[in-house]
C-alpha positions as CSV (number, residue, x, y, z in Angstrom):
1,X,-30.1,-5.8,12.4
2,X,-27.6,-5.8,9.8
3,X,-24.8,-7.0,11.7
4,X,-27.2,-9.6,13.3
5,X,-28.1,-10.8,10.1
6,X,-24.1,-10.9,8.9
7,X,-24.0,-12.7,11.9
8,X,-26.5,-15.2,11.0
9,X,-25.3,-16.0,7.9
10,X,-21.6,-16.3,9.1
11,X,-22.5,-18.9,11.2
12,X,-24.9,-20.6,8.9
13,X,-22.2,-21.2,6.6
14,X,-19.6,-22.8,9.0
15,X,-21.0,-25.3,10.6
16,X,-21.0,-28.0,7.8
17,X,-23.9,-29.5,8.6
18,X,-25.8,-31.0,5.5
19,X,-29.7,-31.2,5.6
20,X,-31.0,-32.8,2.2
21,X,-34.6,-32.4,0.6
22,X,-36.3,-34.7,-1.6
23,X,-39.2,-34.3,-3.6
24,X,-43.5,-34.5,-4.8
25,X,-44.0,-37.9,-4.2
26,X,-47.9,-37.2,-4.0
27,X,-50.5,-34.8,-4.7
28,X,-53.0,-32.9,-6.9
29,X,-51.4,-33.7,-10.3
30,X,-52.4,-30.8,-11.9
31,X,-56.0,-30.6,-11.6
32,X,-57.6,-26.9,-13.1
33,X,-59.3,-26.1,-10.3
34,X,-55.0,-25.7,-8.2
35,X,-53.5,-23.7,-11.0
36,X,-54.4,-20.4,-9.0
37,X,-53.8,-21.5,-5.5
38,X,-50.3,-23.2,-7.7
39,X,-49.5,-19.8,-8.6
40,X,-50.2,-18.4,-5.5
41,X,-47.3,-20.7,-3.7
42,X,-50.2,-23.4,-1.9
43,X,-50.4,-26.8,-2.9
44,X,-53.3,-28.4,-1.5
45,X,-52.8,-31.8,-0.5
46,X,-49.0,-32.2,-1.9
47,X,-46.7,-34.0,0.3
48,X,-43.1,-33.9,-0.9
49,X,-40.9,-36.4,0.3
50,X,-38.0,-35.6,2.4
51,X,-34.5,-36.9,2.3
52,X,-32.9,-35.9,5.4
53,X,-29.7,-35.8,6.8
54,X,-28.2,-34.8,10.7
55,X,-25.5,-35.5,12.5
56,X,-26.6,-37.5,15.5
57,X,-25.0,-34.7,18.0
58,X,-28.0,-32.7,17.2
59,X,-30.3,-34.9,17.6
60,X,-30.5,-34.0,21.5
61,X,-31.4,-31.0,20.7
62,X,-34.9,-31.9,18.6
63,X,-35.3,-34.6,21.5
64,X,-34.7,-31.8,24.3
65,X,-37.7,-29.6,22.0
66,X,-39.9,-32.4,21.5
67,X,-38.9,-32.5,17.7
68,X,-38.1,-35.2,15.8
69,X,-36.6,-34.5,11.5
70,X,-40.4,-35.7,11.0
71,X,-41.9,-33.6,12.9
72,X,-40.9,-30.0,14.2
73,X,-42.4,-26.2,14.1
74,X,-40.6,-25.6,11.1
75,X,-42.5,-28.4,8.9
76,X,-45.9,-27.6,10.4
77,X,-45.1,-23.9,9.7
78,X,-45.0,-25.1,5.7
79,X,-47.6,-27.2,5.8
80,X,-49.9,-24.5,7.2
81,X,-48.4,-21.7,4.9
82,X,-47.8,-23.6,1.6
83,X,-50.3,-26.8,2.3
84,X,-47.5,-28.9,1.8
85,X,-46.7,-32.2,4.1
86,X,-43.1,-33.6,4.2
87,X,-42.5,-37.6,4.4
88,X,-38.8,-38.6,4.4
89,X,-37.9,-40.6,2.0
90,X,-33.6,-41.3,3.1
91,X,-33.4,-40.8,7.3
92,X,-29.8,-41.6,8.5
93,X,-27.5,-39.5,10.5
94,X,-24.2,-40.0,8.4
95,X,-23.1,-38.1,5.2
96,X,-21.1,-40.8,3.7
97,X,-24.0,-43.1,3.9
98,X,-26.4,-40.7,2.7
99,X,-24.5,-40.1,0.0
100,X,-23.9,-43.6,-0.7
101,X,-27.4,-44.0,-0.6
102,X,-28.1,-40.9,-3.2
103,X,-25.6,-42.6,-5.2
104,X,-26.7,-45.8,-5.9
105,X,-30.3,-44.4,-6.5
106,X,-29.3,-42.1,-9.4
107,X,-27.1,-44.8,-11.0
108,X,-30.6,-46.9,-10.7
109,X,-31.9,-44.1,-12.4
110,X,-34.2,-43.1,-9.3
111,X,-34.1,-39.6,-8.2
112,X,-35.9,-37.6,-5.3
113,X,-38.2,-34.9,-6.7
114,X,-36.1,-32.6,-4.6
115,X,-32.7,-33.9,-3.3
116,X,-29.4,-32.2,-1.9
117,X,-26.1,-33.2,-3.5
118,X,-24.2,-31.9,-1.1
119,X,-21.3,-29.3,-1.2
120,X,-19.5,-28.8,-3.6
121,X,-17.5,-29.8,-5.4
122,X,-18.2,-33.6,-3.9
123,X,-21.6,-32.7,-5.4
124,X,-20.4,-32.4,-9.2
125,X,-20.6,-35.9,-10.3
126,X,-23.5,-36.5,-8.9
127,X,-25.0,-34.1,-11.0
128,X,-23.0,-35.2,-14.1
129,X,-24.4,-38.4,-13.4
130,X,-27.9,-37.4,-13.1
131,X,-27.6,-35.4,-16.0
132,X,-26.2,-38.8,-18.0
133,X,-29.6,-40.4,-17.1
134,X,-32.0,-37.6,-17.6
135,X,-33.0,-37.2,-14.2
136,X,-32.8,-33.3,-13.7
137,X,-35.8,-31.0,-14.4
138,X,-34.8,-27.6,-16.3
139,X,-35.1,-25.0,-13.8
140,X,-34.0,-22.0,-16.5
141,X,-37.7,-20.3,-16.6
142,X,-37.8,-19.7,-12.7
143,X,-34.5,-17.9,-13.1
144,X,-35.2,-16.1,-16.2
145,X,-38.8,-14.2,-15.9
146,X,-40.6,-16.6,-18.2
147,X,-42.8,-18.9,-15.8
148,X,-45.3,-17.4,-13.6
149,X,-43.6,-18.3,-10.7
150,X,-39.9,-17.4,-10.0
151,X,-37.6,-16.3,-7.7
152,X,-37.9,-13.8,-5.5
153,X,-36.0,-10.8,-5.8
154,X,-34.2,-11.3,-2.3
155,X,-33.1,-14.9,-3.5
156,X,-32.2,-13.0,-6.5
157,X,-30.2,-10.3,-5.1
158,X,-27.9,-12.9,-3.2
159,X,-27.5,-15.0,-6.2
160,X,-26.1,-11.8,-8.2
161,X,-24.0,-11.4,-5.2
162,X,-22.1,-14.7,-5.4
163,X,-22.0,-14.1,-9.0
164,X,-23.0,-15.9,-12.1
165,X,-20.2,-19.1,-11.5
166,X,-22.1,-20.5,-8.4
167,X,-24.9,-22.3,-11.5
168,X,-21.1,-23.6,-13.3
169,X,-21.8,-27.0,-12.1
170,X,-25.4,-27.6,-12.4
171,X,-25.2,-25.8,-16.1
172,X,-25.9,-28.2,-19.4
173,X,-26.3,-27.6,-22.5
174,X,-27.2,-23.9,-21.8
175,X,-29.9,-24.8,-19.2
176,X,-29.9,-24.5,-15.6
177,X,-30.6,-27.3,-13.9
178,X,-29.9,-26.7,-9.6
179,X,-31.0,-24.7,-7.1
180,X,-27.8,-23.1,-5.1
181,X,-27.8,-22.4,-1.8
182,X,-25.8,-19.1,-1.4
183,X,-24.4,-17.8,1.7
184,X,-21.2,-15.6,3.0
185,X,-18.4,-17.9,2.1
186,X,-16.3,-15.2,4.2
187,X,-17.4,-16.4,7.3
188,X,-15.5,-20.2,6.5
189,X,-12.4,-19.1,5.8
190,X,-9.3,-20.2,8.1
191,X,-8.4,-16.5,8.4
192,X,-8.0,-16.7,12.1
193,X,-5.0,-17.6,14.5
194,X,-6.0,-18.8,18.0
195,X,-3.4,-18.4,21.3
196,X,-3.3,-19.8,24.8
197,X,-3.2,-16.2,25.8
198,X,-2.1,-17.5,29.2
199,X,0.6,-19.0,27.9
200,X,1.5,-15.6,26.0
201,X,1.2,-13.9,29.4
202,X,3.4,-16.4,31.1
203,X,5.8,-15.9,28.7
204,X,5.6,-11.8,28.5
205,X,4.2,-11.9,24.9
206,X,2.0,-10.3,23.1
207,X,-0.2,-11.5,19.9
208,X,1.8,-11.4,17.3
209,X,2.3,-9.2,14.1
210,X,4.8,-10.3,12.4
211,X,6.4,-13.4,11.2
212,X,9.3,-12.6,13.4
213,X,7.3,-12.5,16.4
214,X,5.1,-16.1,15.9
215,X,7.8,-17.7,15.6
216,X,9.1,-15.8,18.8
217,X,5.5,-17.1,20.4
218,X,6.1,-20.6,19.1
219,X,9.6,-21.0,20.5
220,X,8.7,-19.7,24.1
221,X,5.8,-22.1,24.1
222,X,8.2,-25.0,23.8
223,X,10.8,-24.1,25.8
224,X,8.3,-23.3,28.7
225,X,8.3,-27.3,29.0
226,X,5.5,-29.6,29.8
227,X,5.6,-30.8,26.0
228,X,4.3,-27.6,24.7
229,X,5.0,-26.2,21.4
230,X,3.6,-24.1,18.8
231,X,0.9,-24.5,15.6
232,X,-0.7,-27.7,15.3
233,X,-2.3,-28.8,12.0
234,X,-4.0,-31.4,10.4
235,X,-3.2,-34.0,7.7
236,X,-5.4,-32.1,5.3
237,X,-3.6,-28.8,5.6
238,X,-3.0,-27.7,2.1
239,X,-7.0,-28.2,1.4
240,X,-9.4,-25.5,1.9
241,X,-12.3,-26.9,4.2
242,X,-11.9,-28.4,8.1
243,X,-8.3,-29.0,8.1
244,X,-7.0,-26.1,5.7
245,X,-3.9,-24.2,7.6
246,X,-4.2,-20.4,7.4
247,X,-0.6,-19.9,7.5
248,X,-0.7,-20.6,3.8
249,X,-2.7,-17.4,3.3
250,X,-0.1,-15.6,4.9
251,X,2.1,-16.2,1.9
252,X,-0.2,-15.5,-0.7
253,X,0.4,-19.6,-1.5
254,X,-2.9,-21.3,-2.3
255,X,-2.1,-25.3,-3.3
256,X,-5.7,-26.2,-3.9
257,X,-7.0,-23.1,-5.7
258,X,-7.5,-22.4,-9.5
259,X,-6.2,-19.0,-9.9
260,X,-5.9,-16.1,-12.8
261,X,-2.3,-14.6,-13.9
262,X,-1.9,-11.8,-15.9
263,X,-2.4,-12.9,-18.9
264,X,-5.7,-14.1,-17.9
265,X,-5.1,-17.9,-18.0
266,X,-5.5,-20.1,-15.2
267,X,-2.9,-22.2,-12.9
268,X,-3.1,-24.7,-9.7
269,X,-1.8,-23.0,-7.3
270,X,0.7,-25.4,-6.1
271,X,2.7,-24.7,-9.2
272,X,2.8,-21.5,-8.2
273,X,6.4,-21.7,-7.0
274,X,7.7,-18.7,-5.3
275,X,5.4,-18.3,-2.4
276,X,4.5,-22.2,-2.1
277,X,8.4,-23.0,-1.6
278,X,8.4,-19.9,1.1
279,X,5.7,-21.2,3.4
280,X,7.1,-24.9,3.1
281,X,10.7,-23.7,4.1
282,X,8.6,-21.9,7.0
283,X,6.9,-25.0,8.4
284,X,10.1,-26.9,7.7
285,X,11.9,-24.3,10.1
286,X,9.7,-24.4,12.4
287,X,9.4,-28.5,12.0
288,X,12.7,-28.5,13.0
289,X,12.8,-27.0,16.1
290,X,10.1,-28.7,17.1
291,X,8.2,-25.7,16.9
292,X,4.6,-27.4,15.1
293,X,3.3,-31.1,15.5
294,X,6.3,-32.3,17.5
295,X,3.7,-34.5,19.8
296,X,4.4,-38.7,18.3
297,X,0.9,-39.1,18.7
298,X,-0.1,-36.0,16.5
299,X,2.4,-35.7,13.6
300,X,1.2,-33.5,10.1
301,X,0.9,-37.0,8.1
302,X,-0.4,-39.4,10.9
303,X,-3.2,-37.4,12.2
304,X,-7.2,-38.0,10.8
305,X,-9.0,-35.0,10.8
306,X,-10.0,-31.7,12.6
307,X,-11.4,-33.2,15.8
308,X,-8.1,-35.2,16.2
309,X,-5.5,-32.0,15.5
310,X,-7.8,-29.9,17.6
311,X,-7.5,-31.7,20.6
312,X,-4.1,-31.1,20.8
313,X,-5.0,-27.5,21.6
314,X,-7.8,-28.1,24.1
315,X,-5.3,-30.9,25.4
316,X,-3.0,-28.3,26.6
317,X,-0.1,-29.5,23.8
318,X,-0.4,-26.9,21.4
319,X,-0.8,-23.0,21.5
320,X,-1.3,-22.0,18.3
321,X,-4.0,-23.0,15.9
322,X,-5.3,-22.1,12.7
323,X,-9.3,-21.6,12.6
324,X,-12.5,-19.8,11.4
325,X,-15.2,-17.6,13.1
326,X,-16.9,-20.1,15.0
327,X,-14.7,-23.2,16.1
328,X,-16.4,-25.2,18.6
329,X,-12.9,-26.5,20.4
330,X,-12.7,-23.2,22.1
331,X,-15.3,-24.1,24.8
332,X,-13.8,-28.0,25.0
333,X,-10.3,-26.4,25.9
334,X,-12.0,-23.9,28.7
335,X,-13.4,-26.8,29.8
336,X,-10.2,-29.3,30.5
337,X,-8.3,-26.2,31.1
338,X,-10.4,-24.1,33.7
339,X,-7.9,-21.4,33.7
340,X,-6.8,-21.4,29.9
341,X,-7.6,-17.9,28.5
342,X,-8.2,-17.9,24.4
343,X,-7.3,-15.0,22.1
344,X,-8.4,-14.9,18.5
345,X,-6.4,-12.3,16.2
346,X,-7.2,-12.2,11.7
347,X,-3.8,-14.1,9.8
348,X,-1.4,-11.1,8.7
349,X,0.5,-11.3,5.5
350,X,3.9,-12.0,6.2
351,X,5.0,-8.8,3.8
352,X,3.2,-6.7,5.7
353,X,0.8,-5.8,3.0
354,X,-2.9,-6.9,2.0
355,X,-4.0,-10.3,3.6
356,X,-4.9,-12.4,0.7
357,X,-7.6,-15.6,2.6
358,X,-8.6,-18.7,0.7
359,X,-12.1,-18.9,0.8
360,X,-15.1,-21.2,-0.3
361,X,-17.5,-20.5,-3.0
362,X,-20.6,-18.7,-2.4
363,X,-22.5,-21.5,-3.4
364,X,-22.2,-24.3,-1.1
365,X,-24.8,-27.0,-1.4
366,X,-26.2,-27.8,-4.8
367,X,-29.8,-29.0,-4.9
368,X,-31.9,-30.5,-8.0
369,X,-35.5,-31.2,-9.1
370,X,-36.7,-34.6,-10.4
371,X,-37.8,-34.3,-14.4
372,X,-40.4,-36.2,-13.0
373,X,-41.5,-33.8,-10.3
374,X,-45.2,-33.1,-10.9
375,X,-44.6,-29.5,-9.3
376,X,-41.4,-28.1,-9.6
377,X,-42.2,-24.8,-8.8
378,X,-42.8,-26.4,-5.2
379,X,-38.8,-26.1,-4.7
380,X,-39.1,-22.6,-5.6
381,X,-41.4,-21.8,-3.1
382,X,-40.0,-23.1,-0.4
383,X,-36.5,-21.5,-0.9
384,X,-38.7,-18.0,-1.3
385,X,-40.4,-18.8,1.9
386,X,-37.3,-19.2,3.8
387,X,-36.0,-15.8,3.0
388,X,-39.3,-14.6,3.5
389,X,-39.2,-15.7,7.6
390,X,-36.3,-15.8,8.6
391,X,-35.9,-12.8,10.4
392,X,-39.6,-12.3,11.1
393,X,-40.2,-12.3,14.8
394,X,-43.4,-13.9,14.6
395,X,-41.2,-17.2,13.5
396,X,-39.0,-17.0,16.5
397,X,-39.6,-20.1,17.7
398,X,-39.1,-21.9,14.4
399,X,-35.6,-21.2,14.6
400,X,-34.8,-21.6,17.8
401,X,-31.0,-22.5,18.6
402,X,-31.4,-24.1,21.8
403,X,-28.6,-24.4,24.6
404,X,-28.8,-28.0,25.7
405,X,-26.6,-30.1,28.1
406,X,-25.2,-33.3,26.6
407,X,-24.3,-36.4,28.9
408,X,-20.7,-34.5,30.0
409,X,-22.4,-32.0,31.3
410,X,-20.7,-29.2,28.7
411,X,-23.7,-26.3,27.2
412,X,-23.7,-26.4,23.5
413,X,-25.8,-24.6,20.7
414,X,-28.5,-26.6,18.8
415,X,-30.1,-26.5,15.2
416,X,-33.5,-26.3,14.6
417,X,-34.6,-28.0,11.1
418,X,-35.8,-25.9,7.9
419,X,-36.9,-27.0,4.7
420,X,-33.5,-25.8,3.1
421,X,-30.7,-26.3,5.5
422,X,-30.8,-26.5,9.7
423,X,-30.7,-23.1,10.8
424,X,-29.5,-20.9,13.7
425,X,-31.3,-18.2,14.6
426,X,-29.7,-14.9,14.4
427,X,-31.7,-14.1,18.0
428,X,-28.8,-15.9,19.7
429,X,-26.5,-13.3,18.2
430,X,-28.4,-9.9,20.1
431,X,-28.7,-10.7,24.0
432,X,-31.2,-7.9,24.6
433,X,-33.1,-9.7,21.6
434,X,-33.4,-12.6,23.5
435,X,-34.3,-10.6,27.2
436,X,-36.8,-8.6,25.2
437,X,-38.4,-12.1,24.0
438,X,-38.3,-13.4,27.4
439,X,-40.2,-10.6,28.4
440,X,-42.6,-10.9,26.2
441,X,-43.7,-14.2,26.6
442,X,-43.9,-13.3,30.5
443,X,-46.4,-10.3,30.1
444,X,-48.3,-12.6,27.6
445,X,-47.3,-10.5,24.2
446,X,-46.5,-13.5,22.7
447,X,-47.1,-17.1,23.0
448,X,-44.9,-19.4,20.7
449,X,-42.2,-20.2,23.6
450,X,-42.4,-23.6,24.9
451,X,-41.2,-24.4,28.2
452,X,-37.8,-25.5,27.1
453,X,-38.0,-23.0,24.6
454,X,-37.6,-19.8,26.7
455,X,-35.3,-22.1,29.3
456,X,-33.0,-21.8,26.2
457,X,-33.2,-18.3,25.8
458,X,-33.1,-17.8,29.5
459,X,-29.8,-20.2,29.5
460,X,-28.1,-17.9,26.8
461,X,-28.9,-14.4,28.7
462,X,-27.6,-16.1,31.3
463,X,-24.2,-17.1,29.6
464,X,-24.0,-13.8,28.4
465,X,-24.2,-12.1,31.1
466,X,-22.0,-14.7,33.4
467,X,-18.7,-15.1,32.6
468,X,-18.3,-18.3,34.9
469,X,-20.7,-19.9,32.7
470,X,-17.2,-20.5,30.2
471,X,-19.2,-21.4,27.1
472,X,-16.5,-19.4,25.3
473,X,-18.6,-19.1,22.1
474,X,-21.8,-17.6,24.2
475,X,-19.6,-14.9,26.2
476,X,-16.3,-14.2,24.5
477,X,-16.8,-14.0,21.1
478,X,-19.7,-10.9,21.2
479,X,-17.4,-8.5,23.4
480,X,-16.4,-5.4,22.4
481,X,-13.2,-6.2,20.1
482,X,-13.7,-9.6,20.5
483,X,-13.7,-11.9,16.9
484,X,-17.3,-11.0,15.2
485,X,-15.9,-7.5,15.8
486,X,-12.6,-8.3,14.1
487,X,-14.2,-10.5,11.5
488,X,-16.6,-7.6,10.5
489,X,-13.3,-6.0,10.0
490,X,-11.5,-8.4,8.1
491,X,-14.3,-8.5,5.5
492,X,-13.5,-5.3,4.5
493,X,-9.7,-4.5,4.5
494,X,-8.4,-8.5,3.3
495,X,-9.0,-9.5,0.2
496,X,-10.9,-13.2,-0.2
497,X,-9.2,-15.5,-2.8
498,X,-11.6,-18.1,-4.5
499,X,-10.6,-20.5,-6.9
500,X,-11.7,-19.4,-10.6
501,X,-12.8,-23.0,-11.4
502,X,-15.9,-24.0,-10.1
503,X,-17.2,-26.6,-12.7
504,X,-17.8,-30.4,-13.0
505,X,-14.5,-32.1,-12.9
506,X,-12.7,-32.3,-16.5
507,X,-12.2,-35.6,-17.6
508,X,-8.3,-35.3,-17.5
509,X,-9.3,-34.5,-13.5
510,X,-11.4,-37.2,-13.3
511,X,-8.6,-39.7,-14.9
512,X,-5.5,-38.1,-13.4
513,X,-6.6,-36.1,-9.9
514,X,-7.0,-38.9,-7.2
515,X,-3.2,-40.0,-8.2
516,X,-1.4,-36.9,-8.9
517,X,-2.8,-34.3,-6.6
518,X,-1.9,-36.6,-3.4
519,X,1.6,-36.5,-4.4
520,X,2.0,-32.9,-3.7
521,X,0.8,-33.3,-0.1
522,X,3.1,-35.5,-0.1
523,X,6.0,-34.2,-1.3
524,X,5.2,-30.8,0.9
525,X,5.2,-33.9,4.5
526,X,8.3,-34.6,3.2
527,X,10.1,-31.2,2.9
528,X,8.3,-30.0,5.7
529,X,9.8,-32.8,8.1
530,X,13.4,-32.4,6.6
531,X,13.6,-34.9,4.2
532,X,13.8,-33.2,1.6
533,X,15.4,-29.8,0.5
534,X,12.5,-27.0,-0.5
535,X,14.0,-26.9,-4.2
536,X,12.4,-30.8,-4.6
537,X,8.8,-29.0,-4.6
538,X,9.6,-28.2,-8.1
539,X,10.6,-31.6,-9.0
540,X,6.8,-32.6,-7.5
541,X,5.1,-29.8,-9.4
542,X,7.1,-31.3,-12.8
543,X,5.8,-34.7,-11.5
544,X,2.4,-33.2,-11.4
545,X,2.5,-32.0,-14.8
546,X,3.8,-34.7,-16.1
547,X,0.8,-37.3,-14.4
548,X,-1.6,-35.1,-16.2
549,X,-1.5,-31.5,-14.9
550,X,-0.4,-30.3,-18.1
551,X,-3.4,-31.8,-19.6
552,X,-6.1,-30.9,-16.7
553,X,-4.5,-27.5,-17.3
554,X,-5.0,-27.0,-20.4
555,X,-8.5,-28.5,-20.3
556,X,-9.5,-26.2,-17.7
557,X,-8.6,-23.2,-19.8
558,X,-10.1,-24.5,-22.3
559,X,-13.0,-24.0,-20.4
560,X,-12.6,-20.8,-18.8
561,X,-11.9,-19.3,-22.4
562,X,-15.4,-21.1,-23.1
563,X,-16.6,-19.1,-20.0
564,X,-15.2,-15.8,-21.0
565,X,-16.5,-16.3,-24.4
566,X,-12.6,-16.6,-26.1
């Protein structure tokens, strides 16, 4: 069960799939007779409204259920365990417009009792500006033991775990203000390298070890012909997040972070010059043999984002790329490529020592309460009750991952909504789970399946169990030494790297960033492609300092000394 539940919250993480909550719009307004059923987590006639967001991909999947984001399982579950009703108050299927929308409504000083800001750190001036116009309840006595109602002491347990940092942002004036959803930032990092292990065979190759050796892989892709060649990446690929290029890690180089030297003060990472100017003279190596990017269509400063660079892959073009855990792409490439083999091996460090991997923060979506919010306990509640259920097998159906067809015809995962986030079940991550289930409802033991429900469940055992199925990430990834195995063992021998600075932007960041940082991606484009020699990084880093990175600098050790009490 542990590794099931590892499982779960790997995936849970990954996806990046934002589902937003809004708050008490109605309700009992504190009438004597609810203060015990309050305190007891049921709130009688309370409807809270809902600000939702999906991405319209998923939406099959409530269809193919008979959900809708009004009404599913999940919300009647709540309503019949806390007595509280949902109404959504924001319904689009689009994050930019969402957060548009959010926006505009906290510079109108209008605020959802309970809304989502979104990840961070996109979230941080949002709560900056909510914080300007007094629009965030304090939330300090349900983390500190003085209100009757608090955490619980799971929720607790996997805040300590992510440490004391993840409540930076929402933090003012000594008082915390968010709710942090906390989950295994591990599972997100691009710690992975992917291979057309087809074309390795073809070439009699094996995965690679060394640096030596993928750059051996790389070469033999190209010259194989057919327009091949190696690593593809993305336009974003000094960024942590969909586009980030693991082969950074692999140097110990880290552009975007905030990291600690020895003497305990803080740096951007691109100015750390020594391993950032030995993975740029890398890529420009391998640039000039044509050995990454070398399709017109697809070049490193050209290409959008992670569904465009990824196709080259499933397109047959390129036989490297840099990933997570869970990429979806795998199954698109089986599926062009009915032959194409995939094989995932963890990044190595090119001196042969500890792997160092970028990762996210543990806390990934920020949520706040309206200081108007008749209950704000309510919020609370809720984020107990999650933990509570979700791997209680009475509740299976309420976070059913369904396998559903689209209109090509390819199998793919669903979500199911919750009240904090969509979730996947961690059923889907134990086939005899799922057999025993099916069983179950057959003899009568249990009888929350619907129909499509336990078609779902039958459809996974069945992909399981069928390799023709080639639904990579229902077969391939669970088999003995396959990559949850080698993830579980990443987690323990590499060591994660997160930036130290996980705050609301400074002001010299919010003056200086949006020109300066740019630069240094594009500075790297042009070293990379040749155009420069790898000694001009450090002309760009003196740029960057000299735009206002000495003074962001300086203000964020100004306020990590704060942190450390200096």
């Amino acid at each position: 069960m542990k590794k099931i539940l590892s499982v779960f919250f790997a995936v849970l993480m990954l996806a990046g799939v934002l589902a937003v909550f809004a708050g008490c719009g109605e309700g009992g307004g504190g009438k004597e007779e609810e203060s015990t059923l309050r305190a007891e987590g049921y709130y009688p006639a309370i409807t809270l409204t809902l600000s939702n967001l999906t991405y319209a991909q998923y939406v099959p999947t409530f269809q193919a259920m008979g959900w809708t984001m009004n009404e599913n399982p999940a919300y009647d579950l709540i309503k019949k365990e806390l007595g509280i009703k949902f109404r959504l108050d924001v319904d689009v299927e689009d994050i930019g417009l969402y957060l548009d929308k959010l926006a505009a409504g906290i510079a109108a000083g209008k605020l959802a009792d309970i809304a989502c800001h979104g990840d961070a750190p996109y979230a941080f001036p949002n709560l900056k500006e909510c914080e300007k116009n007094g629009l965030l309840a304090d939330l300090t006595a349900y983390y500190d033991g003085t209100d009757a109602v608090q955490f619980s002491d799971e929720v607790k347990e996997h805040f300590a775990k992510a440490g004391e940092d993840i409540f930076y942002p929402g933090t003012f004036n000594g008082k915390i203000k968010t709710i942090v959803w906390v989950s295994d930032s591990a599972s997100s990092t691009y710690g992975f390298l992917y291979y057309r292990k087809d074309w390795l065979d073809e070439a009699g190759l094996s995965v690679p070890a060394t640096l030596d050796e993928l750059t051996e892989v790389m070469r033999a892709f190209k010259n194989s012909g057919d327009g091949r060649y190696g690593l593809v990446i993305g336009s974003g690929f000094m960024e942590n997040g969909s586009n980030h290029c693991g082969v950074w890690d692999m140097f110990r180089a880290y552009p975007f972070e905030w990291l600690e030297n020895d003497k305990g003060e803080l740096y951007f990472g691109a100015t750390d010059l020594a391993p950032m100017k030995a993975a740029l003279q890398t890529f420009q190596n391998w640039y000039a043999e044509g050995l990454i990017n070398s399709s017109e269509e697809n070049d490193i400063d050209v290409i959008g984002g992670l569904h465009y660079y990824s196709g080259e892959f499933w397109n047959g073009k390129a036989g490297v790329f840099s990933g997570n855990t869970s990429m979806g792409f795998i199954q698109n490439t089986i599926k062009k490529n009915p032959d194409a083999e995939i094989v995932t091996t963890p990044i190595f460090a090119v001196d042969g020592g500890t792997v160092g991997i970028a990762a996210d923060n543990n806390a990934h979506y920020f949520y706040s309460v309206s200081a108007n919010c008749a209950y704000p306990e309510a919020a609370v509640k809720l984020y107990n009750f999650y933990f509570d259920i979700h791997d209680d097998e009475d509740y299976a159906s309420y976070f059913a991952a369904p396998v559903y067809q689209d209109e090509k015809g390819e199998y793919t995962e669903g979500w199911a909504p919750m009240q904090f986030y969509p979730v996947r079940t961690s059923f889907f991550t134990d086939v005899e789970a799922a057999k025993a289930e099916i069983e179950d409802y057959r003899t009568g033991n249990v009888t929350h399946f619907t129909k499509s429900q336990l078609e779902a469940y039958q459809k996974y055992v069945d992909a399981k169990e069928d390799p023709s199925y080639k639904t990579y990430w229902l077969v391939e990834q669970y088999k003995e030494g396959g990559v949850l195995d080698q993830y579980y063992d990443l987690i323990e021998t590499a060591e994660f790297v997160r930036t130290k600075f996980n705050a609301l932007n400074t002001p010299a960041m919010d003056k200086y960033y949006k020109n300066n940082t740019p630069n240094l991606v594009v500075a790297a484009v042009e070293i990379i492609k040749g155009h420069e020699t790898v000694d001009y990084w450090d002309t760009a880093v003196q740029n960057w300092f000299d735009m206002g990175g000495k003074e962001i600098t300086e203000e964020v050790n100004a306020w990590w000394n704060g942190i450390n009490g200096r």
